[in-house]
ZAVO-359692 format. One line per field, with one value per residue (C-alpha): residue in three letters; x, y, z. Coordinates in pm, 1 decimal, decimal comma. Layout:
# residues N
residuo: [ALA|...];
X: [X|...];
Y: [Y|...];
Z: [Z|...];
***
This chain:
# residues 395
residuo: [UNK|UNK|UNK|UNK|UNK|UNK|UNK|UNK|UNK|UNK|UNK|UNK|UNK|UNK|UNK|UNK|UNK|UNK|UNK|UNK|UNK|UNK|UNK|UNK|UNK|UNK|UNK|UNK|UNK|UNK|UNK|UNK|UNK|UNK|UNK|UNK|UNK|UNK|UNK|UNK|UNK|UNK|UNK|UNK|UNK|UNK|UNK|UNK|UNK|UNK|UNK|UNK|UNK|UNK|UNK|UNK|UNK|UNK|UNK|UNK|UNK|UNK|UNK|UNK|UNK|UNK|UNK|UNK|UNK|UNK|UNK|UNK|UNK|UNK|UNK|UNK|UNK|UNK|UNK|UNK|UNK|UNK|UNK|UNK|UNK|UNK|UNK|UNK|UNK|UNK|UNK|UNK|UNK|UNK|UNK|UNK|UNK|UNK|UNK|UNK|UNK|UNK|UNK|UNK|UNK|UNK|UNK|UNK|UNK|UNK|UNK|UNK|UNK|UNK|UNK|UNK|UNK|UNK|UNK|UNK|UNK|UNK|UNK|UNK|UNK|UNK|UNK|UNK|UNK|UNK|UNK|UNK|UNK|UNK|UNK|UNK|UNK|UNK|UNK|UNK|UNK|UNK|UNK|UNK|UNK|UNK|UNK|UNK|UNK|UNK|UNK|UNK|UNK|UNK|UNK|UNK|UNK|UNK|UNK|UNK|UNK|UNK|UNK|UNK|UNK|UNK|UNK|UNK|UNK|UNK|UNK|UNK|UNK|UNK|UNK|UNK|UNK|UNK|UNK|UNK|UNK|UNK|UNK|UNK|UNK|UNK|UNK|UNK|UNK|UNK|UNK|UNK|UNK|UNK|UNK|UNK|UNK|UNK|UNK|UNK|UNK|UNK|UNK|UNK|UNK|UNK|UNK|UNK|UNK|UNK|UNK|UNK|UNK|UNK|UNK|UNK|UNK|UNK|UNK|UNK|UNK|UNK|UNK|UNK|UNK|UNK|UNK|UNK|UNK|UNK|UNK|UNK|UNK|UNK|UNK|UNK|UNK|UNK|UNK|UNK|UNK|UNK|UNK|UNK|UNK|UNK|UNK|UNK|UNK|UNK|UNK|UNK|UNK|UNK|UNK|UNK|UNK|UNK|UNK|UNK|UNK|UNK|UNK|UNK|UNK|UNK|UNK|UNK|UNK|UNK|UNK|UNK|UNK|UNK|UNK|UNK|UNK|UNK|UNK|UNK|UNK|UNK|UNK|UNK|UNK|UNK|UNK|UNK|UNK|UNK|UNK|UNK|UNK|UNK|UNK|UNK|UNK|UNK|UNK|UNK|UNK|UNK|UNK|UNK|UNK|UNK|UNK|UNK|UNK|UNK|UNK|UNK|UNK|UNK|UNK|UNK|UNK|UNK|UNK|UNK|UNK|UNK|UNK|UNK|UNK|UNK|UNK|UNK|UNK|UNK|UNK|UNK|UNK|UNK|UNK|UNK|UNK|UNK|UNK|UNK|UNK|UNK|UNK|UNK|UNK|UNK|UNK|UNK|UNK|UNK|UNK|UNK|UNK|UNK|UNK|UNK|UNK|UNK|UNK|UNK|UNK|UNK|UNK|UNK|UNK|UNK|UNK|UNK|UNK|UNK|UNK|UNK|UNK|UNK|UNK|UNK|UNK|UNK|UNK|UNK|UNK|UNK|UNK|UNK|UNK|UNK|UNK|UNK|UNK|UNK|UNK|UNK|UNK|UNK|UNK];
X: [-11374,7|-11690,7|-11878,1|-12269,6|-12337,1|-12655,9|-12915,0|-12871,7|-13060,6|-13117,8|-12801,3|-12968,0|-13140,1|-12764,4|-12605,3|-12853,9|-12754,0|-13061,3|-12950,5|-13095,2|-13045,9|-13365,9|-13333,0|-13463,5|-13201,4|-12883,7|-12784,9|-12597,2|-12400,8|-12024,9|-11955,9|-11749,7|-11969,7|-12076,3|-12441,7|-12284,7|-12024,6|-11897,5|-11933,6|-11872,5|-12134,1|-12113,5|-12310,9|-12372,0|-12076,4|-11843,0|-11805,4|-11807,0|-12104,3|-12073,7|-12038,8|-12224,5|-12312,4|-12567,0|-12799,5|-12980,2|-13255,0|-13355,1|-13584,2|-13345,4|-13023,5|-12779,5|-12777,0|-12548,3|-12264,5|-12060,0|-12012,6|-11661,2|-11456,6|-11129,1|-11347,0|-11293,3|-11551,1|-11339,1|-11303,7|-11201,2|-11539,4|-11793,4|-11670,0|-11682,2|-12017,7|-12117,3|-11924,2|-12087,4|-12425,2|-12394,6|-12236,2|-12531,1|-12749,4|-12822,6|-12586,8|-12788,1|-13085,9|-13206,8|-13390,2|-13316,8|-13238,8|-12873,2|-12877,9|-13152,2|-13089,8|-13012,3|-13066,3|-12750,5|-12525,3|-12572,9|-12831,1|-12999,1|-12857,3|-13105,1|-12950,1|-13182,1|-13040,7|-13256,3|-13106,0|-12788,8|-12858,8|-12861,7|-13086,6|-13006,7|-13195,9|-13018,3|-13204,1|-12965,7|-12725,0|-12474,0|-12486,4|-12562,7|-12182,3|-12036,3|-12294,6|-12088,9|-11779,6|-12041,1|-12230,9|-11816,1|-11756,6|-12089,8|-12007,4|-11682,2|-11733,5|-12102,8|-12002,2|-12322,2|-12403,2|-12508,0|-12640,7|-12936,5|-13027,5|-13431,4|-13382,0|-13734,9|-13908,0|-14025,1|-13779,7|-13513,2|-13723,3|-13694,3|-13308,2|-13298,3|-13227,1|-13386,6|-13547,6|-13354,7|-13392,7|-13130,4|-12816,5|-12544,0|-12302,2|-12266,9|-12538,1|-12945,2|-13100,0|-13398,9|-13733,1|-13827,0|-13604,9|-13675,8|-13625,8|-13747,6|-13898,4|-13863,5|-14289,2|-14433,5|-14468,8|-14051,4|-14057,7|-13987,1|-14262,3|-14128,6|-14207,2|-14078,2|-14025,2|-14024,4|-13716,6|-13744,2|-14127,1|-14239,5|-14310,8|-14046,6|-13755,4|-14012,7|-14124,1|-14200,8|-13914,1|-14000,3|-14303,1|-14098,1|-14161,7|-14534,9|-14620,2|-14489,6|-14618,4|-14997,9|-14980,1|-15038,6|-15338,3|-15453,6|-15474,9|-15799,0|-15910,5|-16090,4|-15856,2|-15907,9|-15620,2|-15670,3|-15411,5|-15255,9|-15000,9|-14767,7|-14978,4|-14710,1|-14942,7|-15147,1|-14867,5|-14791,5|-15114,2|-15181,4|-14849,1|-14980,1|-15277,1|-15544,2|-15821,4|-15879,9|-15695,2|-15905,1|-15641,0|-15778,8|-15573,4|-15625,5|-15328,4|-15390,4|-14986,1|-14955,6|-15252,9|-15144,7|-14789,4|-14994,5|-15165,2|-14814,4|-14688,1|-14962,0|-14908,9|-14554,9|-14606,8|-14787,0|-15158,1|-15459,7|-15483,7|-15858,6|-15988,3|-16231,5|-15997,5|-15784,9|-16018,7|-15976,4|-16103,9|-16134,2|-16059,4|-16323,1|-16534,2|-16479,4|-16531,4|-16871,6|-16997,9|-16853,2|-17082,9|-17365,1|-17359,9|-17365,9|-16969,8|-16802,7|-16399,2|-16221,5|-15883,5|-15871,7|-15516,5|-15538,7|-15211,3|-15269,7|-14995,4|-14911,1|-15206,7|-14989,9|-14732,2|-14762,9|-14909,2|-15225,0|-15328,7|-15339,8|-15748,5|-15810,2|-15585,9|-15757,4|-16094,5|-15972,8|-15809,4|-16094,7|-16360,4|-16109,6|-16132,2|-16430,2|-16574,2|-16325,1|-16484,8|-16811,9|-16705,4|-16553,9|-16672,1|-16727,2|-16400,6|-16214,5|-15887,5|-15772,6|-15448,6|-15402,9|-15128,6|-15006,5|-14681,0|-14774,2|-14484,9|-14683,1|-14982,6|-14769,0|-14876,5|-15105,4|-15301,2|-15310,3|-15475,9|-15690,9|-15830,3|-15897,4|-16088,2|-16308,8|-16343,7|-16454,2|-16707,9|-16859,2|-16899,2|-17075,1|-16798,7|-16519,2|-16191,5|-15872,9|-15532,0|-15306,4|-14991,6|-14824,7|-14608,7|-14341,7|-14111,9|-13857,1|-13537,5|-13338,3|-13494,7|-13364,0|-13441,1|-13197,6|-13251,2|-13184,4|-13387,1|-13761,8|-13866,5|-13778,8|-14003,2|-14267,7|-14489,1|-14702,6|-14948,4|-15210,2|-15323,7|-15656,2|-15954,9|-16288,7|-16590,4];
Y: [-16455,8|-16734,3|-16721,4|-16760,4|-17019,7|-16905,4|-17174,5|-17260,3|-17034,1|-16765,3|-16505,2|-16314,9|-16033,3|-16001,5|-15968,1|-15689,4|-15519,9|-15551,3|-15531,3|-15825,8|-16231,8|-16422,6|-16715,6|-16929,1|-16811,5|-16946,3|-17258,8|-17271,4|-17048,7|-17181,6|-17325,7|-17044,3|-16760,4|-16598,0|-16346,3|-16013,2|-16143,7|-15977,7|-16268,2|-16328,0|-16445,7|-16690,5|-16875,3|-17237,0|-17275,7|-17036,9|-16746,0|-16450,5|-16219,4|-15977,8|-15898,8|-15822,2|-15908,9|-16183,6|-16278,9|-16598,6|-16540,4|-16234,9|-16391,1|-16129,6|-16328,3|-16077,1|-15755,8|-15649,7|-15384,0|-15410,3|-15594,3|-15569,0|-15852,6|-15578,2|-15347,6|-15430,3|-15376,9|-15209,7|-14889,7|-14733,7|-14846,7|-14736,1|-14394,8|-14364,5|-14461,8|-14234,4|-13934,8|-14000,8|-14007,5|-13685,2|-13475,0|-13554,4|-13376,9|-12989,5|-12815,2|-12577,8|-12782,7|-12791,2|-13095,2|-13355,4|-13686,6|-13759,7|-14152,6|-14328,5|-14655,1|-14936,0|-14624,6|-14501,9|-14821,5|-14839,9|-15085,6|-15130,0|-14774,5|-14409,9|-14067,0|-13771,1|-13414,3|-13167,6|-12889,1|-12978,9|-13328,7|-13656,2|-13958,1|-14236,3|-14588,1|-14874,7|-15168,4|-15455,0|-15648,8|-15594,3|-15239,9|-15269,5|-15414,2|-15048,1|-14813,4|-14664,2|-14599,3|-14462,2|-14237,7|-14100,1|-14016,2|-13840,2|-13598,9|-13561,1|-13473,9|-13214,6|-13105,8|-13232,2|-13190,8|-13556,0|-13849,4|-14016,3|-14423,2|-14438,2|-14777,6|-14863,0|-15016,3|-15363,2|-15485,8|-15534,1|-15794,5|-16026,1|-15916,6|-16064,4|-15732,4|-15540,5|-15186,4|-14916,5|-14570,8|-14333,5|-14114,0|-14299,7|-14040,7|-13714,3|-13471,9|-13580,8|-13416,9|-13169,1|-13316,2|-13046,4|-12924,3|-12598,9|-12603,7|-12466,4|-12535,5|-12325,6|-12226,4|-12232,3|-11797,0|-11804,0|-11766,9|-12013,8|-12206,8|-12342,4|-12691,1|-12841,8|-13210,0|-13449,0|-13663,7|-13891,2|-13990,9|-13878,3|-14125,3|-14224,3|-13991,9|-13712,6|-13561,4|-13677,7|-13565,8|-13750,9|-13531,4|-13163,2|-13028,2|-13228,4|-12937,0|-12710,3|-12801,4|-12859,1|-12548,0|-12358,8|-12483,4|-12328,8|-11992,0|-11846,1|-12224,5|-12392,5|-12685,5|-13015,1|-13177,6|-13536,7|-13777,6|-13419,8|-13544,7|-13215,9|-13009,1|-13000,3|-12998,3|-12732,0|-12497,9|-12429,2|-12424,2|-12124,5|-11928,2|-11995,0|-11796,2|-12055,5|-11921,8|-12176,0|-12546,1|-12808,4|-13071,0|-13406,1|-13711,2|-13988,3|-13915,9|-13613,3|-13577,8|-13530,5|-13223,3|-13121,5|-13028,3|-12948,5|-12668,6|-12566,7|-12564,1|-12370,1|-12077,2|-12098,4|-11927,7|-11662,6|-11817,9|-11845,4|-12210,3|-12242,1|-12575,0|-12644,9|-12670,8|-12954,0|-13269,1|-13562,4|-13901,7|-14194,6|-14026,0|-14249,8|-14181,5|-13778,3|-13775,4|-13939,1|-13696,4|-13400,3|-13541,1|-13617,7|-13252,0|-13107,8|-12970,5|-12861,0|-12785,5|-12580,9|-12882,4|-13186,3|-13318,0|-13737,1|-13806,0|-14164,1|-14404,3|-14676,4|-14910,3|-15247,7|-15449,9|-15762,0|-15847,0|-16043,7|-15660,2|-15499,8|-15576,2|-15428,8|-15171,1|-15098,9|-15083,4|-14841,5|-14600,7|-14615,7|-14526,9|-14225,9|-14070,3|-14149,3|-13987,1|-13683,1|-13627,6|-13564,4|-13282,8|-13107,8|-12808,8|-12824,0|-12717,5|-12825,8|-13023,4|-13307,2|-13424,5|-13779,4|-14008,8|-14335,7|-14448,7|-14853,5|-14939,8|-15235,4|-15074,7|-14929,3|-14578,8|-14723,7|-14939,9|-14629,3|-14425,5|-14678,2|-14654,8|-14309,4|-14354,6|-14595,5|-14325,0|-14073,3|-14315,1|-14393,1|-14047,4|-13927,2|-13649,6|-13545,9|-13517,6|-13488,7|-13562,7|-13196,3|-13305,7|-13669,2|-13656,8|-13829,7|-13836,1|-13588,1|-13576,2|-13666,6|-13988,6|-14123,1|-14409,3|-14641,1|-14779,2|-15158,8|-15136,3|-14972,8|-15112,0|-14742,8|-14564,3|-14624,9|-14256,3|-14167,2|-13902,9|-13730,9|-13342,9|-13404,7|-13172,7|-13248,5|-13151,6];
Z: [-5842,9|-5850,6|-6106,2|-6195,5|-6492,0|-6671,4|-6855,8|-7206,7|-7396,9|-7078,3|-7209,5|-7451,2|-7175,9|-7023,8|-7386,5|-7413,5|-7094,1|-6872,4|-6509,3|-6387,7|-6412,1|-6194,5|-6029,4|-6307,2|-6544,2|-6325,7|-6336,9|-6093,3|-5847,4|-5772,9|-5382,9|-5289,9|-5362,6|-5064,0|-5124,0|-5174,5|-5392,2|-5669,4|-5914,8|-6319,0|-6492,8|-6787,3|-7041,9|-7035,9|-7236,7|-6992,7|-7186,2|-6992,6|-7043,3|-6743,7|-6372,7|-6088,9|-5718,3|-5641,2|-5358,9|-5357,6|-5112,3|-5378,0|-5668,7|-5871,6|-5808,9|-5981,7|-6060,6|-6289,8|-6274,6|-6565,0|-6898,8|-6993,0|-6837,3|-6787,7|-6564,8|-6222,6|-5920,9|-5692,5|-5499,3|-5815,8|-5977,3|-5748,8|-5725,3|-6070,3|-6095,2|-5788,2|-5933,8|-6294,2|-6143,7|-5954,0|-6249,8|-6485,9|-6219,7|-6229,1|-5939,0|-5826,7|-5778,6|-5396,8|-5428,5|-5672,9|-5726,4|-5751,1|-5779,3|-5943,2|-5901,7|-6209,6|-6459,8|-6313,7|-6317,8|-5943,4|-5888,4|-5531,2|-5440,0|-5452,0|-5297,4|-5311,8|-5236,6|-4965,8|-4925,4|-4710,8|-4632,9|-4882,5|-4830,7|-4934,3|-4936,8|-4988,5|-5122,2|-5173,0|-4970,1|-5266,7|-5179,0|-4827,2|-4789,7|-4916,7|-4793,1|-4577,1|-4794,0|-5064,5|-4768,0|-4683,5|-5095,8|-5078,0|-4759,4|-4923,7|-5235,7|-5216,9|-4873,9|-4722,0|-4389,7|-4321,6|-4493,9|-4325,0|-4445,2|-4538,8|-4599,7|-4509,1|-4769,3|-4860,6|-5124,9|-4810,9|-4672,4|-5013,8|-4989,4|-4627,8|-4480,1|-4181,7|-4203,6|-4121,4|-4073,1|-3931,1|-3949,6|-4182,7|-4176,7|-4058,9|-3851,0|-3845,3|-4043,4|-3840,2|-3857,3|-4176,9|-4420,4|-4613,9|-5012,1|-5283,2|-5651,5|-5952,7|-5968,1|-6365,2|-6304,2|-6252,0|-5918,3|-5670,5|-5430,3|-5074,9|-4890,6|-4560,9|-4616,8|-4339,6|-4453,6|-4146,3|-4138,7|-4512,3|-4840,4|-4944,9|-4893,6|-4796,5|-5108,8|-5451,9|-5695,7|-5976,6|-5998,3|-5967,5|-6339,4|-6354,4|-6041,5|-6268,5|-6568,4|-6424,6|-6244,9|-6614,0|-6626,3|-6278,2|-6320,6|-6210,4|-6150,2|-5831,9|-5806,9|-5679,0|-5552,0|-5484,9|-5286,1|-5197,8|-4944,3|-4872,3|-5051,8|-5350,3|-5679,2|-5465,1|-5397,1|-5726,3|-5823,6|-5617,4|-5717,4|-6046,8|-5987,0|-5876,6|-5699,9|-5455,7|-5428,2|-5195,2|-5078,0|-5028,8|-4842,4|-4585,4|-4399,6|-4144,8|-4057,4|-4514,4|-4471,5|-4196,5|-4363,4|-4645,1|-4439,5|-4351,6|-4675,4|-4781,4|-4518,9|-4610,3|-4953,0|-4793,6|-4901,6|-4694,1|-4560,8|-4459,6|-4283,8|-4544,4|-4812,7|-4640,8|-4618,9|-4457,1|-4594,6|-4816,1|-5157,7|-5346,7|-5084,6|-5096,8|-5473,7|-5447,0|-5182,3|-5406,6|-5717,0|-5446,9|-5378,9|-5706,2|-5660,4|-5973,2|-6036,7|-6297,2|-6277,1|-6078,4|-6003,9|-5918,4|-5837,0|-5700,3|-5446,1|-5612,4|-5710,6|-5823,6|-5653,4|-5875,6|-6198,9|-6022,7|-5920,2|-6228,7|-6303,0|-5987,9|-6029,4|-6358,0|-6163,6|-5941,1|-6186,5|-6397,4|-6132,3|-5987,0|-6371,9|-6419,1|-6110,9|-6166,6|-6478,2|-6395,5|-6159,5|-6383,0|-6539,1|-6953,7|-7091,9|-6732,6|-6738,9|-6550,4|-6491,3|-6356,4|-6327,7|-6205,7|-6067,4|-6121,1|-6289,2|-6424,9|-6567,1|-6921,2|-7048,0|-7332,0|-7077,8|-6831,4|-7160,0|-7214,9|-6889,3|-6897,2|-7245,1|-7086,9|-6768,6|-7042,1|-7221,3|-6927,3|-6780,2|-7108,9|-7156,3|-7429,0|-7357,9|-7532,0|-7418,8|-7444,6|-7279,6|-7170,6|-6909,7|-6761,3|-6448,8|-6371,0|-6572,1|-6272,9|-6306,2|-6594,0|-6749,4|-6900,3|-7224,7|-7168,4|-6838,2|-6921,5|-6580,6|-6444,2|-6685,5|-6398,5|-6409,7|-6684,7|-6672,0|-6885,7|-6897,4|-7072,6|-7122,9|-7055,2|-7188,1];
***
């Protein structure tokens, strides 16, 4: 097996089990290795301090799989992992995630579950060697009726991969699949997801029991839900009892599904509360016109790819809170989030204290929130503890 020779001095995150060795760290990488290699990895003074599969045109040259020298990466090992993964995951779930990545022991891999089809993207070469044996254990194993490859995201470029989208196993999926979410009342709430076209793999799991939770605070509310996409925050807004949800997005296909979504659950699904536009730009005009909502929801894409974005970022988060503030009604709540994996929950709170300061109102934070639990987050890697969110109330 080759084997990757770290720096003096660079073993210490590896000893501590953190899934990934940079480029800086190595160095160097024996003749022999090939990227995708399964390949040992050893101090400067060759002692052996785990194994993994490297790629040197990624700036993360190895990502780790296992840390005791007798555990082999074989067949045997990868459905292990796979099978772990899955049985730590509710059963009866409809939508979930089943893989999640380096917080599973399967880094570069993520499988959600809709209904009868898994999707699956697959982020690095290491994995992209096995995908298909991994996509056969799946079908096998859950019965699925297909497993289709979403493998269309920007992380495959700095792996030296192509984009690609399409069946890996199995049937294609239909272009919406039917599921359904526990609601906060007990019942259940219904979405289509477009698996094919949608963020992502088509709906935002990691945010599953934040819809539910948020939706407590609807009932009898007007509800402004901002960055709506699919309408999901909305929908169980509504079962909760809301009396009126106005989606906002810039993407007419996301309202558009959201208006469908919407009619799905038996609600009315009037134009005017599905609007189209910059979402800055739509707050401003609802302040300009004197509007005034019971919750706002800000549920915001992701505002920082690298650390030189992060003051901007900060801008930008603080002038959505801010703004969603002032249009709420005394006693109002407001429940905001960000998925920046690089702004860290006490910066994001920050943020909204200076939003509250600077729109003249009182607020208090009444719940913190996280992702879903089928996103876990593993200890030695706090990378994946990327969504934070606050329920705060305004007055």
């Amino acid at each position: 097996m080759g084997r990757v020779v770290l720096k003096a001095g660079r073993e210490k995150p590896v000893r501590q089990r953190h899934p990934w060795i940079f480029s800086g760290a190595i160095q160097r990488v024996a003749s022999d290795v090939v990227d995708g290699d399964i390949v040992d990895v050893v101090s400067a003074g060759g002692e052996f301090l785990a194994r993994g599969y490297v790629n040197r045109r990624s700036q993360i040259s190895v990502r780790l799989l296992t840390w005791n020298e007798s555990e082999a990466v074989d067949e045997a090992f990868w459905r292990c992992r796979l099978e772990r993964a899955i049985r730590a995951r509710p059963a009866n779930e409809p939508a979930c995630r089943l893989v999640n990545a380096e917080s599973d022991g399967l880094p570069g891999l993520v499988v959600d579950r809709y209904g009868d089809w898994l999707i699956a993207q697959v982020l690095t070469l290491g994995v992209e060697r096995i995908k298909n044996a991994l996509a056969g254990w799946l079908i096998e194993w859950l019965d699925m009726k297909g497993v289709y490859e979403r493998s269309d995201v920007e992380i495959r470029e700095k792996e030296g991969l192509p984009q690609v989208v399409g069946a890996l196993r199995g049937k294609e999926p239909p272009d919406a699949i039917e599921i359904a979410e526990r609601a906060s009342t007990g019942g259940e709430v219904k979405f289509q997801v477009d698996v094919k076209r949608g963020h992502k793999t088509g709906l935002y799991l990691d945010q599953r029991d934040n819809r539910r939770k948020v939706a407590a605070y609807c009932r009898d509310a007007e509800v402004l839900n901002l960055f709506s996409y699919t309408g999901g925050f909305g929908v169980h807004a509504l079962a909760a009892g809301a009396r009126r949800v106005v989606h906002v997005d810039s993407s007419a296909d996301a309202l558009s599904m959201a208006r469908r979504n919407v009619a799905l659950n038996g609600f009315p699904a009037p134009e005017d509360d599905f609007a189209e536009g910059n979402v800055f730009g739509v707050l401003r005009r609802y302040r300009a016109e004197g509007r005034r909502f019971d919750v706002v929801i800000a549920d915001p894409p992701k505002f920082v790819h690298t650390a030189g974005q992060i003051e901007r970022a900060s801008r930008a988060y603080k002038d959505l809170n801010l703004v969603s503030m002032q249009i709420l009604n005394p006693g109002g709540v407001l429940a905001t989030f960000s998925c920046s994996g690089l702004v860290p929950a006490d910066l994001f709170q920050k943020i909204v204290f200076g939003a509250s300061i600077d729109s003249g109102r009182d607020a208090q934070i009444v719940e913190k929130l996280s992702q879903a639990g089928d996103h876990p987050i593993g200890l030695s890697f706090p990378e994946a503890e990327y969504l934070k969110g606050l329920v705060c109330r305004v007055w």
